[in-house]
Residue frames as a rotation matrix with the C-alpha (Angstrom) as fourth column:
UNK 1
0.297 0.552 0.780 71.08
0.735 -0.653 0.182 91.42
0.610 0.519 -0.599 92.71
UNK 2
-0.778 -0.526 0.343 71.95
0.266 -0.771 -0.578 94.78
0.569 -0.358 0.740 94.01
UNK 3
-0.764 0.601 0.236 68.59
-0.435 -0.209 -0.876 95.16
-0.477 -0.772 0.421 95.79
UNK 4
-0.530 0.414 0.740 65.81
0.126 0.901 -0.414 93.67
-0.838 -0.127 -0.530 96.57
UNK 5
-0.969 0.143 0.200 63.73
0.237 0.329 0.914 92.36
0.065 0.933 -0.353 93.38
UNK 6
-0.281 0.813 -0.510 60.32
0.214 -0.465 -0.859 94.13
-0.935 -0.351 -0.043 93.12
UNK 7
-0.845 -0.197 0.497 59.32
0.445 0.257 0.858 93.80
-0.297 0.946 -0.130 89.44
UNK 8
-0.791 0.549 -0.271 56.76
-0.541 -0.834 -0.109 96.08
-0.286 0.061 0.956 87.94
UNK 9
-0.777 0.418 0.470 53.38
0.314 0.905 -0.286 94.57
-0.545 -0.075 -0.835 86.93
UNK 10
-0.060 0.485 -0.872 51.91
-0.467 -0.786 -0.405 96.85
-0.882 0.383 0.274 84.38
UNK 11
0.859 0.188 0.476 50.50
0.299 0.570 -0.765 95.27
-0.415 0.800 0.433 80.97
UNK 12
-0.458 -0.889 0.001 53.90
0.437 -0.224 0.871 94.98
-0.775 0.399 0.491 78.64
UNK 13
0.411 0.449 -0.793 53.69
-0.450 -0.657 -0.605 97.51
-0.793 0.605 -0.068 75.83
UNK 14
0.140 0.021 0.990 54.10
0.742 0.660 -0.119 95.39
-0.656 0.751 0.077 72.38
UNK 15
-0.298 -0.426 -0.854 56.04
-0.477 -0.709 0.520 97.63
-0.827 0.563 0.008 69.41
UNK 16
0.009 0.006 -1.000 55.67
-0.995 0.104 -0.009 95.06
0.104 0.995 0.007 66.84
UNK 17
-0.046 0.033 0.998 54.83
-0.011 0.999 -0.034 91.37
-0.999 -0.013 -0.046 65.99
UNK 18
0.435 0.290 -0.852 54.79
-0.837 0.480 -0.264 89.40
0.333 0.828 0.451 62.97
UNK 19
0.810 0.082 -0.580 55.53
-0.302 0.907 -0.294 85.94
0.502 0.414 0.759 62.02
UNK 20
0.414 -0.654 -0.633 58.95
0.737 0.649 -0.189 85.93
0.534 -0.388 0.751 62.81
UNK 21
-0.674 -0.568 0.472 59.71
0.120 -0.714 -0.689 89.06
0.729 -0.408 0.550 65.03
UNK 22
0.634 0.651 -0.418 58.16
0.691 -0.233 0.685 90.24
0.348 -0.723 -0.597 68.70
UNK 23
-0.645 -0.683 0.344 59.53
0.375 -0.675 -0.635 93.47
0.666 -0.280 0.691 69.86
UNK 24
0.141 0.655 -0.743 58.98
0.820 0.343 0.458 94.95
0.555 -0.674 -0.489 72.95
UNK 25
0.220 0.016 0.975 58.92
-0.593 -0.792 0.147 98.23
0.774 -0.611 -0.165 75.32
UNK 26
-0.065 -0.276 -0.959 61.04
0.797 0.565 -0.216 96.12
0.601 -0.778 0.183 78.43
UNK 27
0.778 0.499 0.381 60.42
-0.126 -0.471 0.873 98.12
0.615 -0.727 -0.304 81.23
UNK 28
-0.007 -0.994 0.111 62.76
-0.448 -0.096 -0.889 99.02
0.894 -0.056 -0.445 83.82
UNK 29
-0.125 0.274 0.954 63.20
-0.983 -0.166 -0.081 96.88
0.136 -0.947 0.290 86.74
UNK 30
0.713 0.406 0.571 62.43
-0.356 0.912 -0.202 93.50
-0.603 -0.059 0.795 85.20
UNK 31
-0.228 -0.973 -0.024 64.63
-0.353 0.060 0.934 91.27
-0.907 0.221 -0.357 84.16
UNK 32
0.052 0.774 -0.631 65.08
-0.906 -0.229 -0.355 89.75
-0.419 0.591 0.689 81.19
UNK 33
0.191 -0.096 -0.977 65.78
0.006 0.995 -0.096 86.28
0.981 0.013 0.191 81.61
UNK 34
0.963 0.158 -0.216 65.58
0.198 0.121 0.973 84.48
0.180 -0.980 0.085 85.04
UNK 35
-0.311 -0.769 0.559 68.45
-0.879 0.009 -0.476 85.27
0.361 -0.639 -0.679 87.84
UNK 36
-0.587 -0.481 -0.651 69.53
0.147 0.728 -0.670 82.39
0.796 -0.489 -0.357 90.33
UNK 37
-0.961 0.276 -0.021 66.95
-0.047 -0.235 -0.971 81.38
-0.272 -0.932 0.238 92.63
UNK 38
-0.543 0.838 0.051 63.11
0.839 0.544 -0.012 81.13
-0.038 0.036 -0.999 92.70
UNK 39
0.451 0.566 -0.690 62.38
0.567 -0.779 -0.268 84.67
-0.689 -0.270 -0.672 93.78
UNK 40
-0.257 -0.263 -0.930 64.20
-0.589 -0.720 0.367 85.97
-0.766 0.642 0.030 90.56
UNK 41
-0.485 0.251 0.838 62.11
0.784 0.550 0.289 83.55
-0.388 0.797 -0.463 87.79
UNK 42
0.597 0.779 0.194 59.90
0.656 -0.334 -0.677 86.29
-0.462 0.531 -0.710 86.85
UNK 43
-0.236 -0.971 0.042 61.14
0.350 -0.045 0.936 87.81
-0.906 0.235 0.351 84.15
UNK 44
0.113 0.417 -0.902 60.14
-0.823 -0.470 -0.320 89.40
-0.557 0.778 0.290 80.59
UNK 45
-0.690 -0.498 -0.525 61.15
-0.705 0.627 0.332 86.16
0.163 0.599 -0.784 78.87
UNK 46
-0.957 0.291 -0.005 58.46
0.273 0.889 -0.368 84.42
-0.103 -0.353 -0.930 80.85
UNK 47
0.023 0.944 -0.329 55.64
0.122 -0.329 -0.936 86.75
-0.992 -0.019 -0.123 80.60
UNK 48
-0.103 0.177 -0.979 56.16
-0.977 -0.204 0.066 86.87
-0.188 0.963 0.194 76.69
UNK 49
-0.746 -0.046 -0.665 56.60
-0.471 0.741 0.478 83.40
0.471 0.670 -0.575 76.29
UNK 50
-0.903 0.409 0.134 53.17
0.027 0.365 -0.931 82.90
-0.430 -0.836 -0.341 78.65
UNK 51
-0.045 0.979 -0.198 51.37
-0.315 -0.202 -0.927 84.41
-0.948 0.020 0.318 76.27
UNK 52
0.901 0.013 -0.434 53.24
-0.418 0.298 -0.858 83.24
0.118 0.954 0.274 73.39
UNK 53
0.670 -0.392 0.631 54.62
-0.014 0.843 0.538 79.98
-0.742 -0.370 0.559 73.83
UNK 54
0.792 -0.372 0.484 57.05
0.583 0.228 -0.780 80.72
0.180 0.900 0.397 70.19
UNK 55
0.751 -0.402 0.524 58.92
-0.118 -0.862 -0.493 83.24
0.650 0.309 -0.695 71.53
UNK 56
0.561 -0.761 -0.326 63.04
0.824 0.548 0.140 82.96
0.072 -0.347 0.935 71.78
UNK 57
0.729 0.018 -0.685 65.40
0.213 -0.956 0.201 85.03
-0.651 -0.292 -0.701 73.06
UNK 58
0.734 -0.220 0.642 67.96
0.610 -0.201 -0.766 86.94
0.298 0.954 -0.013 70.88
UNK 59
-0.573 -0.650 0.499 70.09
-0.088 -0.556 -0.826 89.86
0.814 -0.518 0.262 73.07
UNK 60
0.085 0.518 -0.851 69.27
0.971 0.149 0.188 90.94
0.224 -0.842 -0.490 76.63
UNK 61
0.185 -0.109 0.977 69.11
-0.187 -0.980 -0.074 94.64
0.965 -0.169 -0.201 78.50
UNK 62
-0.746 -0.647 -0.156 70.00
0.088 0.137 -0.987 95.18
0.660 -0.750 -0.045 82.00
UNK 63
-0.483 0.675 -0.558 67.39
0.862 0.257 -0.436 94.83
-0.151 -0.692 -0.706 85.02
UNK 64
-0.061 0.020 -0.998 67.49
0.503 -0.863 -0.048 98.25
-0.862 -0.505 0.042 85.43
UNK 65
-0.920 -0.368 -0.132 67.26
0.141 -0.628 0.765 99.13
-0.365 0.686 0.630 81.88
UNK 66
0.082 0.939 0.333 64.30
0.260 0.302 -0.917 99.89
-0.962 0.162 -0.220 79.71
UNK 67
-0.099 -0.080 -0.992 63.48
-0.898 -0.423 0.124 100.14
-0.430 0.902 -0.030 75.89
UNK 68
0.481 0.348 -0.805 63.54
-0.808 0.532 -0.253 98.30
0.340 0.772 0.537 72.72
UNK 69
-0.443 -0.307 0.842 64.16
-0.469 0.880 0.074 94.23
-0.764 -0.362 -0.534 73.06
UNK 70
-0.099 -0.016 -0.995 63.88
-0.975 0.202 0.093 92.18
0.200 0.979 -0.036 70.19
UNK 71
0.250 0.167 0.954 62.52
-0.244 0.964 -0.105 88.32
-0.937 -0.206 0.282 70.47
UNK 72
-0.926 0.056 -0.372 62.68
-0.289 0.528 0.799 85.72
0.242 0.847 -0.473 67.38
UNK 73
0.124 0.931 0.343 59.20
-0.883 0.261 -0.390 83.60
-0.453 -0.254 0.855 66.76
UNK 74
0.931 -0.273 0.243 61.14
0.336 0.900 -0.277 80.51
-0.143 0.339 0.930 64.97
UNK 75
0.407 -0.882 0.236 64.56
0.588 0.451 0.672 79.00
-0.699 -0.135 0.702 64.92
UNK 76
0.238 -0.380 0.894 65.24
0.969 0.026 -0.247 80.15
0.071 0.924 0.374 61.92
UNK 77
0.561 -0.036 0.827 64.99
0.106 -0.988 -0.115 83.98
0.821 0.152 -0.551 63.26
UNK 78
0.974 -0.078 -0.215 66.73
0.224 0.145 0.964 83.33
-0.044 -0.986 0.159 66.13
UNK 79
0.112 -0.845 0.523 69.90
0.844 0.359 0.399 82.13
-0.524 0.396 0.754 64.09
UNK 80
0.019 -0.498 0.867 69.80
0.904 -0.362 -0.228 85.53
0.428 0.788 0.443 62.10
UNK 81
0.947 0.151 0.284 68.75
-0.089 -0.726 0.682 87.87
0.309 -0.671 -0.674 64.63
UNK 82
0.742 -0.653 -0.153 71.72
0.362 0.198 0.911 86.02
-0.564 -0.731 0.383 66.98
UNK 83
-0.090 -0.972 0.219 74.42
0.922 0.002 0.387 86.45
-0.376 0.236 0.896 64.20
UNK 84
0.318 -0.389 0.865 73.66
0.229 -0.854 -0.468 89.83
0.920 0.347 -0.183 63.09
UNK 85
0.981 0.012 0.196 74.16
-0.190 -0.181 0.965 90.87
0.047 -0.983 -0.175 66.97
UNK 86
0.488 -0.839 0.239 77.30
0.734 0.543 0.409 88.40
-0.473 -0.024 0.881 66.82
UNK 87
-0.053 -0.475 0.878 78.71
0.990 -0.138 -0.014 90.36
0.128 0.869 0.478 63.72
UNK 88
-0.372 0.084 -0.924 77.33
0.335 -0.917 -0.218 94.04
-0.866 -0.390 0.313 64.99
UNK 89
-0.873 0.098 0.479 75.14
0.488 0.196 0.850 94.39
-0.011 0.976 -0.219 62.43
UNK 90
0.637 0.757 -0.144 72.24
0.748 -0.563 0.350 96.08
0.184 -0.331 -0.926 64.39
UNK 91
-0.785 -0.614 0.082 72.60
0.436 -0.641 -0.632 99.46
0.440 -0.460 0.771 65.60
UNK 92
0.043 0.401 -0.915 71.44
0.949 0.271 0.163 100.77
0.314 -0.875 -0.368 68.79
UNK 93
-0.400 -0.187 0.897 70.69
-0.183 -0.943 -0.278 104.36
0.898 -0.275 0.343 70.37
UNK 94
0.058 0.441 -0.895 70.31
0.961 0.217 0.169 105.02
0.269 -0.871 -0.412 74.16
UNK 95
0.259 0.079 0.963 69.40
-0.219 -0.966 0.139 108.25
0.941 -0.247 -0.233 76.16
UNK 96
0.058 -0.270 -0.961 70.85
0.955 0.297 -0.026 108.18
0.292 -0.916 0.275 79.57
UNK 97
0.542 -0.310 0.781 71.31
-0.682 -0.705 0.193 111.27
0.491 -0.637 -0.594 82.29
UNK 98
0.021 -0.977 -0.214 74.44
0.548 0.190 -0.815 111.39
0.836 -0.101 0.539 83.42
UNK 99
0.371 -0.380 -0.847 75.98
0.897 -0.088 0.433 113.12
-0.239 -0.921 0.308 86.52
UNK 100
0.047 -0.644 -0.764 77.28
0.204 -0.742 0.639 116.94
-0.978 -0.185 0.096 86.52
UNK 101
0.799 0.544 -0.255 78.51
-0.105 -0.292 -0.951 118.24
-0.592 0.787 -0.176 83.02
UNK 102
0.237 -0.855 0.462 81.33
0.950 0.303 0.074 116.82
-0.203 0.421 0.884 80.74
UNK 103
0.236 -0.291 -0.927 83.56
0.238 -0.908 0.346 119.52
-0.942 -0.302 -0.145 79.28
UNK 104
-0.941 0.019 -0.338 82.77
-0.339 -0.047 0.940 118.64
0.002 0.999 0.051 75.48
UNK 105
0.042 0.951 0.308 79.89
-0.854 0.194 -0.483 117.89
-0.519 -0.243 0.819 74.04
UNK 106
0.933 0.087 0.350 80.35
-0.007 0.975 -0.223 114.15
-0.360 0.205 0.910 72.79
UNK 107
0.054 -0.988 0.147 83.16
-0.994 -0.040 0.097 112.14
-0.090 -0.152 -0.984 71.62
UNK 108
0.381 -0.269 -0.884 84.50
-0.363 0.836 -0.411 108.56
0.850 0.477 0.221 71.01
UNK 109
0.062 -0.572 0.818 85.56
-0.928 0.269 0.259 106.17
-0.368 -0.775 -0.514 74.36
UNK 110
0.381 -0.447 -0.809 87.66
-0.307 0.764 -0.567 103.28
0.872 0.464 0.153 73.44
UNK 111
-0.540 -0.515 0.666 88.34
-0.842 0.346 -0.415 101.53
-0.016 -0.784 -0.620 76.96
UNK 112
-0.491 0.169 -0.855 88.33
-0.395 0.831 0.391 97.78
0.777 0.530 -0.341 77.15
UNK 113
-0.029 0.875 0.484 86.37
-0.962 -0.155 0.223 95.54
0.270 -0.459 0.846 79.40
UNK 114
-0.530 -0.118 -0.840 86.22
0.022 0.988 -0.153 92.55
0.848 -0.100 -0.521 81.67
UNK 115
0.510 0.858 -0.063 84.28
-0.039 0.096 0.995 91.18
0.859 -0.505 0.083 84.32
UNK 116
-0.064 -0.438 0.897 85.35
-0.906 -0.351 -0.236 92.67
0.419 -0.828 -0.374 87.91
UNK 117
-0.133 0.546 -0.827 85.29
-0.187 0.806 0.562 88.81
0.973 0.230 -0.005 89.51
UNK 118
-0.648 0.012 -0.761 85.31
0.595 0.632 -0.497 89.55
0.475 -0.775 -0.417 92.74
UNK 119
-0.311 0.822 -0.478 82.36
-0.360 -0.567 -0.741 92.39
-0.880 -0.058 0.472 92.97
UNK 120
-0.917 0.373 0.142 80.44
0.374 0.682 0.628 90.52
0.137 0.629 -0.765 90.57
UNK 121
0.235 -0.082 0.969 78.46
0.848 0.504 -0.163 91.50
-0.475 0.860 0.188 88.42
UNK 122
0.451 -0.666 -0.594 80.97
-0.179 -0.720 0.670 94.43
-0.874 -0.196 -0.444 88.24
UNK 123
0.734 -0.327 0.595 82.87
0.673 0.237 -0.700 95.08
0.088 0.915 0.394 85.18
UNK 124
0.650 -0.614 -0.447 85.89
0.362 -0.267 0.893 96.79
-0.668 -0.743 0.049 84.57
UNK 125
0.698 -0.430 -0.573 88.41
-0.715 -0.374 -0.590 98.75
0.039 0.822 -0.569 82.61
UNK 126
0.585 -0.743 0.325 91.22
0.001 0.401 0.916 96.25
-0.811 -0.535 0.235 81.76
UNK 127
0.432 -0.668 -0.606 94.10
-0.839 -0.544 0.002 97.36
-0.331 0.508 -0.796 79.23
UNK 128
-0.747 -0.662 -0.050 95.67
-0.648 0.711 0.272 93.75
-0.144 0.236 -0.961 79.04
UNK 129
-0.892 0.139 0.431 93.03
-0.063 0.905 -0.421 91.61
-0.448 -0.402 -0.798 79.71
UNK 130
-0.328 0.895 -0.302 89.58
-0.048 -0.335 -0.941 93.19
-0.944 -0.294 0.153 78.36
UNK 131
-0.079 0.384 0.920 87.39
0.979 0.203 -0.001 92.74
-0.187 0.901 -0.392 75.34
UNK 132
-0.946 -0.285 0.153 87.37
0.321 -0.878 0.355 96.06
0.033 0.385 0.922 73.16
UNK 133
-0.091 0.964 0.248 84.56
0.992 0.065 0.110 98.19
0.090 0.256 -0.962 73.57
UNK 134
-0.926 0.012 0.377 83.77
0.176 -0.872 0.457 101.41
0.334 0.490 0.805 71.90
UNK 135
0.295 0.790 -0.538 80.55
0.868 -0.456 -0.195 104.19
-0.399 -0.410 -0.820 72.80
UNK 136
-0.692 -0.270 0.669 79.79
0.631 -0.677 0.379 107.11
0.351 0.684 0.639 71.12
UNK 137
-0.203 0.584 -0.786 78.38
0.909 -0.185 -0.372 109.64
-0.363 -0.790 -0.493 73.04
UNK 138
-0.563 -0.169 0.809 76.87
0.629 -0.723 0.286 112.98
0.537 0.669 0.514 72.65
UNK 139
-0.767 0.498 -0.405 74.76
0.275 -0.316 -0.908 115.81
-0.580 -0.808 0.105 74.43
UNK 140
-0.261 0.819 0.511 71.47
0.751 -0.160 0.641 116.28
0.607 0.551 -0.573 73.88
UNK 141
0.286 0.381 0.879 71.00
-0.004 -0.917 0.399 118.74
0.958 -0.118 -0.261 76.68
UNK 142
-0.687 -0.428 -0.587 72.41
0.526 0.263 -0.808 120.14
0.500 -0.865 0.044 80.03
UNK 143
0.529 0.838 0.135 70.32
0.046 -0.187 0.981 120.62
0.847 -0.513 -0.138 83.10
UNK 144
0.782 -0.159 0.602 70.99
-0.587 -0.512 0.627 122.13
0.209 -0.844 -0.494 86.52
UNK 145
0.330 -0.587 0.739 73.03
-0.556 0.512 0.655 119.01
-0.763 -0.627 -0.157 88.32
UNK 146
-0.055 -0.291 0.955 72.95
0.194 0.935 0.296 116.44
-0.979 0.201 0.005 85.71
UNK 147
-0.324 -0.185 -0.928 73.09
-0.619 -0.699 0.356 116.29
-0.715 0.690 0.112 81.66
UNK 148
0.699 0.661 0.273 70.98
-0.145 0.505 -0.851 114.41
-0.701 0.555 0.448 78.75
UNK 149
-0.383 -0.921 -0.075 73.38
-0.537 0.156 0.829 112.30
-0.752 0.357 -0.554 76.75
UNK 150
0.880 0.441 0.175 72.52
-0.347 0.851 -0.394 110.22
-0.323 0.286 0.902 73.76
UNK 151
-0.136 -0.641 0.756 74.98
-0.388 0.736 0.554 106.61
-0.912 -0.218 -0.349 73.51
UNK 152
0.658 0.448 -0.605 75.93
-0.727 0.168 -0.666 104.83
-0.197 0.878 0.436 70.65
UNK 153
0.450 -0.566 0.691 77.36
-0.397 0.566 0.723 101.68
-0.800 -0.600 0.030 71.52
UNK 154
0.055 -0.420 -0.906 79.75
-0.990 0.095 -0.104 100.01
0.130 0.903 -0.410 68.57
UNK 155
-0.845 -0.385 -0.372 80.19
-0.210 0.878 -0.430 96.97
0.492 -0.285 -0.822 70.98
UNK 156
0.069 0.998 -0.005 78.12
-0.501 0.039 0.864 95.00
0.862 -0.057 0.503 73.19
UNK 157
-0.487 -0.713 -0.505 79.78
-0.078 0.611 -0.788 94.55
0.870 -0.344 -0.353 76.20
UNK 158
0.270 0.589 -0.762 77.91
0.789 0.318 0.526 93.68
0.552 -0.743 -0.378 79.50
UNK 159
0.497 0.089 -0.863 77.39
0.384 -0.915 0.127 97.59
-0.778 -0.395 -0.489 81.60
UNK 160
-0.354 -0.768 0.533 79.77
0.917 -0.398 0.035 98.54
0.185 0.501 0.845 78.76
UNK 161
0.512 0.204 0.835 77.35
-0.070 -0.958 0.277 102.69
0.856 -0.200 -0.476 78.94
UNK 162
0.902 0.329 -0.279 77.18
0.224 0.194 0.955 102.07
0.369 -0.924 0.101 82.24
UNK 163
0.442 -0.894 -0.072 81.23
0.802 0.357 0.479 101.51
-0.402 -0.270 0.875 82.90
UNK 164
0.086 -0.359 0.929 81.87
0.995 -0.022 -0.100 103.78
0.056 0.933 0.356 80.37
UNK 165
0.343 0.517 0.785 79.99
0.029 -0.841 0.541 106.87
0.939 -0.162 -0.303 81.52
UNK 166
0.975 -0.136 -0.178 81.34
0.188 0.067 0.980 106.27
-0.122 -0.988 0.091 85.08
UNK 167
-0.149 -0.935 0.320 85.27
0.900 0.006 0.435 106.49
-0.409 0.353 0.842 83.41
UNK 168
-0.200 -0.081 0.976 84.36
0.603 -0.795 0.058 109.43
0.772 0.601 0.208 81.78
UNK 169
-0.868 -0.204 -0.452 83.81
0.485 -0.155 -0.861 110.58
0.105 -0.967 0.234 85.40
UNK 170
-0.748 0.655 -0.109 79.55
-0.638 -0.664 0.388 111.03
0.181 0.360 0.915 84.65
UNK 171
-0.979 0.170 0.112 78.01
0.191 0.959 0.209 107.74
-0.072 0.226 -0.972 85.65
UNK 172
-0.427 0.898 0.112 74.65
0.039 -0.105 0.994 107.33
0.904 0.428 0.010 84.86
UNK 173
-0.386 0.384 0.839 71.82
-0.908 -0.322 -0.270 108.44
0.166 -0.865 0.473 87.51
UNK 174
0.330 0.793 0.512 70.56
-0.934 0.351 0.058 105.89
-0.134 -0.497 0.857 89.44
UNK 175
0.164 -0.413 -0.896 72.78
-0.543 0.720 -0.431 103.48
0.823 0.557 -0.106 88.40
UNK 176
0.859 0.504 0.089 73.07
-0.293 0.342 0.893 100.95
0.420 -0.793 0.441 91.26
UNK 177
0.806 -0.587 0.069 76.63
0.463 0.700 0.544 99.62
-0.368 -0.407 0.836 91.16
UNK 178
-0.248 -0.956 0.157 78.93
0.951 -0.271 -0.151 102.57
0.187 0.112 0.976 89.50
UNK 179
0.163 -0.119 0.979 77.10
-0.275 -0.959 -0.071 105.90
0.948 -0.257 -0.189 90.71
UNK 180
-0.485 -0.442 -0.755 77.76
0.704 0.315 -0.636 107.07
0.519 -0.840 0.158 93.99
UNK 181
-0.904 -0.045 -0.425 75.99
0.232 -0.886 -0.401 109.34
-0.359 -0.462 0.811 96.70
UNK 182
-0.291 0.683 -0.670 73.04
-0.483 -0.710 -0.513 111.46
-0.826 0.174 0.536 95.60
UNK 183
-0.128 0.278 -0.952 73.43
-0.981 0.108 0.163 110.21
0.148 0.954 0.259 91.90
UNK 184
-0.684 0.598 -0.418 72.28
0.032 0.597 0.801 106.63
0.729 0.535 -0.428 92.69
UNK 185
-0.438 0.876 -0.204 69.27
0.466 0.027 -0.885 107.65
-0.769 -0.482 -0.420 94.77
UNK 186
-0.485 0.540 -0.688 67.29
-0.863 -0.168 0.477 108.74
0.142 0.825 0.547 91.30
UNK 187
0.122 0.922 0.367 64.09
-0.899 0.260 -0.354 106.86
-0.422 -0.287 0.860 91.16
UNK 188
0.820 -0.058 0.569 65.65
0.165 0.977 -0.138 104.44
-0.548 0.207 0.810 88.50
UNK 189
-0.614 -0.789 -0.023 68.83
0.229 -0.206 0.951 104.42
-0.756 0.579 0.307 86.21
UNK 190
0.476 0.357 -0.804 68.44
-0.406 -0.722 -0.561 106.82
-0.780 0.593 -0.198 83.67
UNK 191
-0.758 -0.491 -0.429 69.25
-0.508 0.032 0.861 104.44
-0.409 0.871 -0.273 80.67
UNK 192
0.396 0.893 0.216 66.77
-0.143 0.292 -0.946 103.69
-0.907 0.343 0.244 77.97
UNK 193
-0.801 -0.448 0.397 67.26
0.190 0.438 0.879 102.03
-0.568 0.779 -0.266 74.75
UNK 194
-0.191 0.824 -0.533 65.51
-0.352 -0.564 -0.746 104.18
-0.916 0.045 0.398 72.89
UNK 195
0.614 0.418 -0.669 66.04
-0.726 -0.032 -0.687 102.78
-0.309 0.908 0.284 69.26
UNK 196
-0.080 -0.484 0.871 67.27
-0.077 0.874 0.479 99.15
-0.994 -0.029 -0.107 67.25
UNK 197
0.560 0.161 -0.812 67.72
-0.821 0.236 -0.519 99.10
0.108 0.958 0.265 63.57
UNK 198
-0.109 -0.236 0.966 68.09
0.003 0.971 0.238 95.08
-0.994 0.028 -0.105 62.80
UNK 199
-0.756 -0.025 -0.654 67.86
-0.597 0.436 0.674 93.39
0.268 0.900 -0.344 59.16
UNK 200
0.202 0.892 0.404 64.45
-0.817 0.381 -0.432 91.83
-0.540 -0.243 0.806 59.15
UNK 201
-0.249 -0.510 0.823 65.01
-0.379 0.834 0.402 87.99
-0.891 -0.212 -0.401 59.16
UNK 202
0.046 0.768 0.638 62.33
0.552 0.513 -0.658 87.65
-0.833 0.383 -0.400 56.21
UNK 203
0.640 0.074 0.765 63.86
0.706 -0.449 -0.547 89.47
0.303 0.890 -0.340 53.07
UNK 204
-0.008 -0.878 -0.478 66.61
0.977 -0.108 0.183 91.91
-0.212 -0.466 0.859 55.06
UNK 205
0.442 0.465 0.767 64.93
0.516 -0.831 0.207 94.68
0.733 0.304 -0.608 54.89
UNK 206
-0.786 -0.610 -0.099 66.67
0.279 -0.208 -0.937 97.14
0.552 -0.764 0.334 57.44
UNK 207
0.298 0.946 -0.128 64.14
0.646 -0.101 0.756 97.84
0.703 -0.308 -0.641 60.16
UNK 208
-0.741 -0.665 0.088 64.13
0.219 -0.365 -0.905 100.26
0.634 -0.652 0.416 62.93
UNK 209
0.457 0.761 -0.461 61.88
0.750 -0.050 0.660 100.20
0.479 -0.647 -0.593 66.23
UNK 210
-0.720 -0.663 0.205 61.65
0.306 -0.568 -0.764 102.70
0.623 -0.487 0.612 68.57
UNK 211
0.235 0.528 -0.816 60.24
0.883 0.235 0.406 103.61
0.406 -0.816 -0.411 72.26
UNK 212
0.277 -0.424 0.862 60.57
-0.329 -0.885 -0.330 107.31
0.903 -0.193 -0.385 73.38
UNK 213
-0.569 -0.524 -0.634 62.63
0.603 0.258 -0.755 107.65
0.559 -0.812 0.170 76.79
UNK 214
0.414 0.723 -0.553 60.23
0.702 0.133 0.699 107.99
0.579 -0.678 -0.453 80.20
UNK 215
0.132 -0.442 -0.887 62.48
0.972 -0.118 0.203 110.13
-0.194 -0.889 0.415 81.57
């Protein structure tokens, strides 16, 4: 972990249940499945499935992220949740403050992606070697130092914003492992998954949850 583990402990904020869905307001700070080690088991995966003993996981967010998170509640949602994900069948908004002020206001980044392996759990641009991954970006508003972006990811690579926004020479505030200086001392990383539109496992209805952004 980039620093030390210190998980919030506020009641989790439930968006939606039924039968075969649990969606959730993940908080930033907590993971969402266990890390390596004893002192990283707690986890959002455990405190949902403490209180409900049905619930599997489906995608993940970053420690440091917060927003919508989708669970399954049987096998059977698991397997369609997982493959619409697989297939990019969901789509995803995030709000994030960035750093300083691009010199458009949004745009299309197409830079691939691999895992940095010796600064783990670093990622990287790599041209030969990387999985494609695409981000659509836009302003929503500039402010004094920094600037209110909203992300539309096409892919789902691991930091893919994160990596992205840091190439685009903006990394997200507070970001622990690609800002630098001033911009990661911000109280937390400014990235929130503010909105998921899935195919509801039970009849494929398109659904969309959503969590305004704390920030």
């Amino acid at each position: 972990m980039s620093s030390e583990y210190a998980p919030p402990t506020a009641p989790l904020v439930v968006l939606h249940r039924d039968d075969h869905l649990l969606v959730v307001d993940k908080p930033a700070g907590l993971l969402s499945v266990p890390g390596k080690g004893a002192h990283l088991s707690d986890c959002l995966l455990s405190r949902l499935e403490a209180v409900d003993a049905a619930t599997l996981l489906v995608h993940r967010l970053d420690r440091d992220t917060s927003g919508v998170m989708v669970f399954a509640r049987t096998k059977l949602a698991q397997r369609h949740l997982g493959l619409q994900f697989e297939r990019r069948h969901t789509s995803k908004t995030y709000i994030a403050r960035i750093t300083g002020h691009p010199d458009t206001d949004g745009g299309q980044i197409d830079l691939p992606l691999i895992a940095d392996w010796p600064n783990r759990p670093r990622q990287m641009v790599d041209f030969e070697r990387g999985k494609p991954a695409r981000t659509g970006w836009r302003v929503l508003e500039r402010e004094p130092r920094s600037t209110r972006v909203e992300l539309t990811p096409e892919t789902g690579r691991s930091h893919q914003l994160r990596v992205h926004m840091a190439e685009l020479g903006h990394p997200i505030l507070g970001d622990p492992l690609y800002a630098e200086g001033e911009a990661r001392a911000a109280a937390r990383m400014m990235l929130h998954a503010e909105t998921l539109t899935i195919r509801h496992p039970d009849g494929g209805a398109p659904t969309t949850f959503r969590t305004a952004c704390p920030f």
